[in-house]
C-alpha positions as CSV (number, residue, x, y, z in Angstrom):
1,X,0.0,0.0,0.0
2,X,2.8,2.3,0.9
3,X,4.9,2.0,-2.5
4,X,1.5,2.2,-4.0
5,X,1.2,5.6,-3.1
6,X,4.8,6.4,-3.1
7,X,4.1,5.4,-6.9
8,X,1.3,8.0,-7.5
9,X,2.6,10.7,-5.5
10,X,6.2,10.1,-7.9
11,X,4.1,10.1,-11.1
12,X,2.1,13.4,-10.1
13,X,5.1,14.6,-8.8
14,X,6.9,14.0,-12.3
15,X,4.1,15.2,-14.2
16,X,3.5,18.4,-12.1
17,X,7.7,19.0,-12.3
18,X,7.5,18.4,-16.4
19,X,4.8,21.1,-16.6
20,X,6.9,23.8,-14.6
21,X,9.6,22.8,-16.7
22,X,7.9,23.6,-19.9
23,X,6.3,26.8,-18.7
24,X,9.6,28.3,-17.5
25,X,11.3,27.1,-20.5
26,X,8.2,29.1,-22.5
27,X,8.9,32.5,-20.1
28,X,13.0,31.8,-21.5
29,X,11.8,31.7,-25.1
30,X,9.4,34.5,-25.0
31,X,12.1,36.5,-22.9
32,X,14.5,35.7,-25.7
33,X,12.1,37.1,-28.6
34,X,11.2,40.1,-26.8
35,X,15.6,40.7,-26.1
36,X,16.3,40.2,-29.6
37,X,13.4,41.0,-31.4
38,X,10.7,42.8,-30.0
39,X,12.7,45.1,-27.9
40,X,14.1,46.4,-31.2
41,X,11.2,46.7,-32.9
42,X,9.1,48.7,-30.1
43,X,12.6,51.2,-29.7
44,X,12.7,52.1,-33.4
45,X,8.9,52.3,-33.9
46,X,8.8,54.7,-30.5
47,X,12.1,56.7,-31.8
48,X,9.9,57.1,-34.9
49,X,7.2,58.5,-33.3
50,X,9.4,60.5,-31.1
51,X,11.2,62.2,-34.3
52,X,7.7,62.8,-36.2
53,X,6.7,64.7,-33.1
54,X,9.6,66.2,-33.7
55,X,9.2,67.2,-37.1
56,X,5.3,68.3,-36.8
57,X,6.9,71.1,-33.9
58,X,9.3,72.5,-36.2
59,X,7.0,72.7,-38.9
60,X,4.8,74.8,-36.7
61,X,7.5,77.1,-35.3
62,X,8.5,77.8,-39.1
63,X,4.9,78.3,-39.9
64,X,4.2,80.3,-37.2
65,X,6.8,83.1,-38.2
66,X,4.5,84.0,-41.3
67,X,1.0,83.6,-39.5
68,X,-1.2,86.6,-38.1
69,X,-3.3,84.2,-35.6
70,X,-2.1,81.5,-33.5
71,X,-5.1,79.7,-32.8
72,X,-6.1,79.7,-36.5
73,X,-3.3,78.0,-38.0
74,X,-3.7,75.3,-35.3
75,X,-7.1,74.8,-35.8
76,X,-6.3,74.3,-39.3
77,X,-3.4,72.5,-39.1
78,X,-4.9,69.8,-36.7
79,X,-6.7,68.7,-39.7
80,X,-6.4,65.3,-40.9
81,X,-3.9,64.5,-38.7
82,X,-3.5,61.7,-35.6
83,X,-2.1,64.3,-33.0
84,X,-3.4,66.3,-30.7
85,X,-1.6,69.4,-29.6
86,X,-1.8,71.9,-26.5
87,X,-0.5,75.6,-26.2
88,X,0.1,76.8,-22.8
89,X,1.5,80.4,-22.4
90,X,4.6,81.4,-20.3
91,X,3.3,80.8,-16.9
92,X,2.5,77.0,-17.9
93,X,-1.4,77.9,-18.2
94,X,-2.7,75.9,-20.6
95,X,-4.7,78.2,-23.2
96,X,-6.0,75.6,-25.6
97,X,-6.0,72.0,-26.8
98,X,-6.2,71.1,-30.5
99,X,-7.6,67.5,-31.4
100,X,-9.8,65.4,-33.7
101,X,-12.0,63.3,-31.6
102,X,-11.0,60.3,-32.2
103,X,-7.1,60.7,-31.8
104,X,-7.6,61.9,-28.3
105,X,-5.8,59.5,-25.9
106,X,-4.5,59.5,-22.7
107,X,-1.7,57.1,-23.3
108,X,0.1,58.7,-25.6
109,X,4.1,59.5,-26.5
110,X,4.6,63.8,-26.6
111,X,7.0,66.1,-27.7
112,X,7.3,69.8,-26.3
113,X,9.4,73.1,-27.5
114,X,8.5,76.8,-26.3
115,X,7.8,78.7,-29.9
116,X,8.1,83.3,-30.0
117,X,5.4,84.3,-31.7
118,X,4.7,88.1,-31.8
119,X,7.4,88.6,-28.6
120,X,5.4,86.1,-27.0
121,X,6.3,82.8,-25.4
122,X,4.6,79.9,-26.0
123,X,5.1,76.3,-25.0
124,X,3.6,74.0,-27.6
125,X,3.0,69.9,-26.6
126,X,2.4,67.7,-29.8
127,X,1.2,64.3,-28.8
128,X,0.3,61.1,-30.6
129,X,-1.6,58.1,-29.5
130,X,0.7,55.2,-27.8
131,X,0.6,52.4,-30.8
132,X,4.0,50.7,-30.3
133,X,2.4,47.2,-30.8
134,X,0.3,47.2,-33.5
135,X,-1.7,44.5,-35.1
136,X,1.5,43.4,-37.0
137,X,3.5,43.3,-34.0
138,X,0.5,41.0,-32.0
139,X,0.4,38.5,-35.1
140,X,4.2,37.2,-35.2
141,X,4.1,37.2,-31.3
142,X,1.1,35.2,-32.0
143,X,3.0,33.2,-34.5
144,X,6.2,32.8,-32.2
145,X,3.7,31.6,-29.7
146,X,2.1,29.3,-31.5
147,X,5.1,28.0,-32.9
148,X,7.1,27.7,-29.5
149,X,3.7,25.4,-28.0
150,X,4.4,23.4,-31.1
151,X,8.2,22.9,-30.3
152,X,7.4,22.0,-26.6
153,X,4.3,19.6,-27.6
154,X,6.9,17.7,-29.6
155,X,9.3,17.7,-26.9
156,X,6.7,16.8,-24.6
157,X,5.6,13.6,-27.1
158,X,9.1,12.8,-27.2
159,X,9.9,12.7,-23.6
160,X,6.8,11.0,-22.6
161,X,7.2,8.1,-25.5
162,X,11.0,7.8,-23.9
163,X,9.6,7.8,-20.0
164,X,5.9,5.9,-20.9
165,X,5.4,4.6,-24.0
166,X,8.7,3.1,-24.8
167,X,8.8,1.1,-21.3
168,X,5.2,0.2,-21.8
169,X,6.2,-1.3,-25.4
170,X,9.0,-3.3,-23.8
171,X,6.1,-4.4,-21.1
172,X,4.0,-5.7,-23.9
173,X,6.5,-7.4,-25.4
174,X,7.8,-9.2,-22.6
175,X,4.0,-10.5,-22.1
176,X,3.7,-11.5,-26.0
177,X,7.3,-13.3,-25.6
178,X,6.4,-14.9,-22.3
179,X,3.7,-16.8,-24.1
180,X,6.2,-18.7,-26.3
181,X,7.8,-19.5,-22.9
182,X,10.6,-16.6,-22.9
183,X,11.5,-15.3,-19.7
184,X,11.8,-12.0,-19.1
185,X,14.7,-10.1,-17.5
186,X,14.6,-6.9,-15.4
187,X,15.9,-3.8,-16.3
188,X,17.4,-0.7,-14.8
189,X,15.1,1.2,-12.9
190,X,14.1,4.2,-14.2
191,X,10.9,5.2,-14.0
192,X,7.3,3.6,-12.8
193,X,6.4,1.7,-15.6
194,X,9.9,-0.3,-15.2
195,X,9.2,-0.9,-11.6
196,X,5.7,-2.6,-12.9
197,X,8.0,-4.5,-15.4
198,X,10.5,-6.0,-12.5
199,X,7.0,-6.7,-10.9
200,X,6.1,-8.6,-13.6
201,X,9.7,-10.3,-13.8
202,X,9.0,-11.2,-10.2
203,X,5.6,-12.7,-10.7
204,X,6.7,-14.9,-14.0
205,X,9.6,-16.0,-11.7
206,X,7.4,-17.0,-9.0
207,X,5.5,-19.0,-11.1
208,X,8.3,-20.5,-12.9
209,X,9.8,-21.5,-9.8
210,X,6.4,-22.6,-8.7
211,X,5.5,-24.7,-11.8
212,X,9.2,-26.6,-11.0
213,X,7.8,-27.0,-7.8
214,X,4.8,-28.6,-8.8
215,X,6.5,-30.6,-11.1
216,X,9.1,-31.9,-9.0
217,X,5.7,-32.5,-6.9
218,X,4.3,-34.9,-9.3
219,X,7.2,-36.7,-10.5
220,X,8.2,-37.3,-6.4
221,X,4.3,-38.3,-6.1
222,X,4.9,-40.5,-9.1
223,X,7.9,-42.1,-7.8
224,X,6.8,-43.1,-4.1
225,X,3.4,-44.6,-6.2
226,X,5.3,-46.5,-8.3
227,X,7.7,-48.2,-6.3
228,X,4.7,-49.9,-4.3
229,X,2.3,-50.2,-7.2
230,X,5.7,-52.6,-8.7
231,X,5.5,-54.7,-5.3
232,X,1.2,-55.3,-5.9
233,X,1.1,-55.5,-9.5
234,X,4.2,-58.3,-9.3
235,X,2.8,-60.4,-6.1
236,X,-1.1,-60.1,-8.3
237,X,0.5,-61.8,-10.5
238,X,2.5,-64.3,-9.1
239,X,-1.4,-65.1,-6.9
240,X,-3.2,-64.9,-10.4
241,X,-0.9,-67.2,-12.7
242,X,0.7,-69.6,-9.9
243,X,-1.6,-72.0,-8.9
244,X,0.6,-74.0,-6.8
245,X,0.9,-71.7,-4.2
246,X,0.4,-72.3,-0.5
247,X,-2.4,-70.8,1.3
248,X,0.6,-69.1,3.6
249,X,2.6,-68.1,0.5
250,X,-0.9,-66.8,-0.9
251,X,-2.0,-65.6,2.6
252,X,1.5,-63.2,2.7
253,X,1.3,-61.9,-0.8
254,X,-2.1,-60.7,0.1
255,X,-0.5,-59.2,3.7
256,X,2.2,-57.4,1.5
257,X,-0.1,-55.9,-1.4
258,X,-2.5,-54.7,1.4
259,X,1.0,-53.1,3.1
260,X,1.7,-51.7,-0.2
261,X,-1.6,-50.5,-0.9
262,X,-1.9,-48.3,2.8
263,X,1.3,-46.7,1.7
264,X,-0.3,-45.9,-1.5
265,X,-3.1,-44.4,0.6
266,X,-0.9,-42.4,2.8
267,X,1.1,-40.8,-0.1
268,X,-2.4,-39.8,-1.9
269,X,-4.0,-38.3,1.1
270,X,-0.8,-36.2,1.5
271,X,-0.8,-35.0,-1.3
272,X,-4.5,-34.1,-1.2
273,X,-3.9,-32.2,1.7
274,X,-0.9,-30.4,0.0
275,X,-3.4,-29.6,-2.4
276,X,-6.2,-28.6,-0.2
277,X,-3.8,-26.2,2.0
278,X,-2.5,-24.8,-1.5
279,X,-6.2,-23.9,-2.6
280,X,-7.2,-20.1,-2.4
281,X,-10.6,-20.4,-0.7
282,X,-12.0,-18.9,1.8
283,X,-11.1,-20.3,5.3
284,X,-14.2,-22.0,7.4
285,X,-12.8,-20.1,10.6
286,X,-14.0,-20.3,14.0
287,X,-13.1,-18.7,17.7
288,X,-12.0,-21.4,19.8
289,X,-9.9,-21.0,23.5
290,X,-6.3,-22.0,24.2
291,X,-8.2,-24.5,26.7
292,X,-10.3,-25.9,24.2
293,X,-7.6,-26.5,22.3
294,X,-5.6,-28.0,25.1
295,X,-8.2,-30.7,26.1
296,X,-8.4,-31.5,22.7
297,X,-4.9,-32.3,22.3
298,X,-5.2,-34.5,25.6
299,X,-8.1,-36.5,24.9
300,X,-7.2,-37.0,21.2
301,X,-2.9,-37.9,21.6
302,X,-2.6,-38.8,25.5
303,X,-3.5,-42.2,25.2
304,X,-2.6,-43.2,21.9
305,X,0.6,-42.1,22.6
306,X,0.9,-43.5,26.2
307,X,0.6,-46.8,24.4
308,X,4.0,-46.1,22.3
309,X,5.8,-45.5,25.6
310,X,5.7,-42.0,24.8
311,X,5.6,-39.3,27.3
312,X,3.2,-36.4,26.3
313,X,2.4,-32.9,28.0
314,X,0.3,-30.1,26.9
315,X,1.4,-26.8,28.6
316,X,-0.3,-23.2,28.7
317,X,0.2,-20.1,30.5
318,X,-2.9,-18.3,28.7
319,X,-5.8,-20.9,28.8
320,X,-8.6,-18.0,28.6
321,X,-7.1,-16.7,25.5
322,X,-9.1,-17.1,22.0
323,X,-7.7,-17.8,18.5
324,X,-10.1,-17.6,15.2
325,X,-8.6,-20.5,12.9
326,X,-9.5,-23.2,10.4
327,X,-9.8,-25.9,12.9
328,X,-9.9,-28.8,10.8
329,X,-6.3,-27.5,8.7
330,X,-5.1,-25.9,12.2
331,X,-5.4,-29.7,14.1
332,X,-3.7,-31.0,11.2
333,X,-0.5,-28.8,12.0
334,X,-0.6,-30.8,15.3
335,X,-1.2,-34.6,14.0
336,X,1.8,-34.0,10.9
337,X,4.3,-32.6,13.7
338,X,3.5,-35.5,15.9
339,X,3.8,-38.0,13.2
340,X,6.8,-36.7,11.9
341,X,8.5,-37.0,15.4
342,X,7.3,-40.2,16.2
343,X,9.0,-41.5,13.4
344,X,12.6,-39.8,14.3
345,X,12.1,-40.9,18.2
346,X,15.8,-43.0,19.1
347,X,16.0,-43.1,22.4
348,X,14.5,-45.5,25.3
349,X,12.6,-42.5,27.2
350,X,10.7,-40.6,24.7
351,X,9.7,-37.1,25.1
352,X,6.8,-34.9,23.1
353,X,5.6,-31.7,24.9
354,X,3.7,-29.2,23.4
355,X,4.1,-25.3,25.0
356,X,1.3,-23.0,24.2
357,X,1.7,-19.6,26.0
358,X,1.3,-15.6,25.0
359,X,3.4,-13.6,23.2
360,X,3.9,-9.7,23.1
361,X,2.7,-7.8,20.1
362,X,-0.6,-9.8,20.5
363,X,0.7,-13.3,19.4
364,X,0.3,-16.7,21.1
365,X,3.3,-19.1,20.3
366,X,3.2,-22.8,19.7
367,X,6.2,-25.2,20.4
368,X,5.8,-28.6,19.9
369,X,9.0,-30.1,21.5
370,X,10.4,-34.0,21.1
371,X,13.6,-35.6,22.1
372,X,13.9,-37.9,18.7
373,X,17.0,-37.6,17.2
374,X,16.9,-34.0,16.1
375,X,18.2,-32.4,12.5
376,X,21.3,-31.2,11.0
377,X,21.5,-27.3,11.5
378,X,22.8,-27.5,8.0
379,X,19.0,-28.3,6.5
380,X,16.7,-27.2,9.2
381,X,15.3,-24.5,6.7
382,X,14.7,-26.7,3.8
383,X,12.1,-28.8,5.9
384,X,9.4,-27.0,5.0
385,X,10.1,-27.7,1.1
386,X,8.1,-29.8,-0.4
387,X,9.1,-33.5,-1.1
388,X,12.3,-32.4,1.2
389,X,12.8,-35.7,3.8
390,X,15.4,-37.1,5.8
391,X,13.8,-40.5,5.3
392,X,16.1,-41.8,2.7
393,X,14.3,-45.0,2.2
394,X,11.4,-42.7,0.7
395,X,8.7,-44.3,2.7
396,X,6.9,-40.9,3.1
397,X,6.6,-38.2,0.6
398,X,8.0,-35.4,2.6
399,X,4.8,-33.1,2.5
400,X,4.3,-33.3,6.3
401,X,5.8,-30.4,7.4
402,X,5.2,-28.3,3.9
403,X,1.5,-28.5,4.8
404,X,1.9,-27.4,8.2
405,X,3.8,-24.1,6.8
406,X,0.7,-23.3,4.2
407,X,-1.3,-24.2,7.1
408,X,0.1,-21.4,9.6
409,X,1.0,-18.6,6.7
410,X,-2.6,-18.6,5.6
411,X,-3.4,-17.8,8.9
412,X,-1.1,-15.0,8.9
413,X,1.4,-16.6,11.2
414,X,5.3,-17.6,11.4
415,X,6.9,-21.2,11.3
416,X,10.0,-22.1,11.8
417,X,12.3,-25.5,13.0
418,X,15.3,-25.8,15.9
419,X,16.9,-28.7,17.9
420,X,15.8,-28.0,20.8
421,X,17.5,-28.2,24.3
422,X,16.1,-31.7,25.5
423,X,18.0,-33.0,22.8
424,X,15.5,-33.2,20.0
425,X,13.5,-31.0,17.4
426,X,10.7,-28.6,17.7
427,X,8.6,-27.0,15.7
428,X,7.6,-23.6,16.7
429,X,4.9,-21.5,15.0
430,X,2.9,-18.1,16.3
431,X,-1.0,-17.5,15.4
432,X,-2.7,-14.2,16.5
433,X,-4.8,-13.6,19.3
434,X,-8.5,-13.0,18.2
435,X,-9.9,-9.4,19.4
436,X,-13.2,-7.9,19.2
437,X,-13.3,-5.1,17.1
């Protein structure tokens, strides 16, 4: 869940990051045009203005020297034309303004010069309306616009087929190719979509290595059926085509295929349970007590194993506790650990104990303890493989303690295997303790 949203907030962040990035690098183009273009062309076109101020003042003071009445030769010389001009006397009042209506403007550039006429001083203002951008002007920065969005949009289709589409290209070829049964390999990381593609490496991994599993499975299955399925199929025989046999000859054939046939049992059922514990359903849970629990395991193992000489004790320090398992695949943890150390017990006093007490961070912790003949350190962690057994005449498939690990990690707990200090093996697992809401 975390890298989940580590994921998002990294591809808004990226996305969010590429859009400042193209707006600033817009504001460094535009800045550009107006330094070495624009800047330019507004000076000269203001310098231009500035200068034919210039000219329509001198024209006036020239004028001026040959006219009887100032305020008729403005008037008439205002005519037609896109300035407006002001005459103020030598105090600065301001006498009159000269303008066609529609050239009036209050942003506008001006030009000023004090003019004699008649031994009189007179300061005349020409000005002219502020039109520095233009329509002409507004059109190529429209064009330079719309041609800088076109650059970055081609960038931006660049870099996102380099960061998205390319890596999703390579994940949909690696899917095509894995259906011809080519693996893929991971790459570099580099972005999201290649941390989806390693997650897809991992998964096709996981399955490889569990379709290995499952065939190493069914060819182990295969080989403990066979080897007892030989022994019934050759004594059938021998009882069908021999007629000449003894009733104990025929009476000990029929012992041994029966023999054989139990074994054949045991190895199916096993592998039935591997199955079943394997199988994604939904659990059939239910809240039972550690006590429960407890008086279970006495009534069901006490005496049984009391009659193998064996000495059994079922210990708790949290009896009013309450756990919410699969009962039926939770008491199979308990009969595949017992059966596996009954068959490894080597010594004249023989020792099972089973320790059920609390554990911090809400945890109960099972140890089911025996004083057999223990395991090399070397390969206590492949006993929960499947098929793994240190039984090397192959009388039992090895799924024992596999089942009892599917068992306890569906249920969200640990498993794990040490020799113990009594001199034997345990098996030690933790379950939750079951809370009300």
């Amino acid at each position: 869940m975390i890298n989940k949203i580590r994921n998002n907030l990294s591809i808004r962040i990226g996305f969010i990051t590429g859009v400042i990035v193209l707006i600033l690098f817009n504001i460094l183009l535009l800045t550009g045009y107006y330094e070495l273009y624009l800047e330019k062309t507004i000076s000269n076109k203001y310098q231009t203005t500035v200068n034919e101020l210039e000219n329509h003042l001198n024209k006036i003071a020239t004028d001026l020297t040959q006219e009887e009445n100032i305020d008729t030769y403005l008037k008439e010389y205002i005519k037609d034309k896109d300035i407006t001009i002001a005459i103020s006397d030598s105090n600065n009042k301001e006498i009159n303004t000269y303008s066609n209506k529609d050239t009036i403007a209050r942003n506008s550039i001006k030009n000023s010069k004090i003019i004699n006429f008649k031994d009189e001083y007179y300061l005349i203002t020409v000005s002219k309306k502020r039109n520095i951008v233009n329509f002409k002007i507004a059109i190529n920065v429209l064009l330079f616009e719309i041609i800088n969005i076109a650059i970055l949009a081609l960038l931006g289709i660049f870099a996102s087929n380099k960061k998205i589409l390319s890596p999703i290209a390579s994940l949909s070829k690696d899917f095509n190719n894995y259906k011809f049964g080519i693996i893929p390999r991971k790459r570099h990381i580099r972005g999201e979509i290649y941390k989806l593609q390693n997650d897809f490496v991992d998964l096709v991994n996981n399955l490889e290595e569990e379709k290995k599993k499952q065939n190493r499975i069914i060819a182990s299955i295969s080989h403990d059926i066979k080897t007892p399925l030989t022994s019934i199929l050759g004594y059938s025989e021998r009882l069908l085509t021999n007629k000449n046999l003894s009733d104990e000859t025929k009476n000990k054939y029929a012992t041994t295929i029966y023999n054989k046939s139990l074994v054949m049992k045991e190895i199916v059922e096993e592998f039935d349970d591997y199955l079943s514990c394997n199988l994604k359903d939904d659990k059939k849970t239910e809240r039972i007590s550690i006590k429960y629990l407890v008086d279970y395991l006495n009534q069901y193992y006490k005496e049984d194993l009391k009659e193998k000489d064996i000495e059994f004790k079922v210990k708790t320090d949290c009896p009013n506790l309450t756990i919410d398992v699969d009962l039926a695949k939770f008491k199979r943890i308990f009969s595949n650990t017992i059966t596996n150390s009954i068959r490894h017990f080597d010594k004249n006093k023989k020792i099972l104990n089973i320790n059920i007490n609390e554990e911090k961070d809400d945890k109960i912790i099972f140890e089911i303890a025996d004083n057999g003949s223990g395991c090399n350190e070397e390969v206590l962690d492949k006993i929960f493989e499947p098929l793994y057994t240190t039984d090397k005449s192959r009388k039992i498939s090895g799924l024992g303690l596999s089942i009892c690990k599917e068992i306890v990690e569906s249920h969200n707990g640990t498993i794990k295997a040490i020799n113990n200090k009594i001199g034997g093996f345990s098996i030690i697992f933790t379950i939750n303790i079951y809370k009300e809401d």
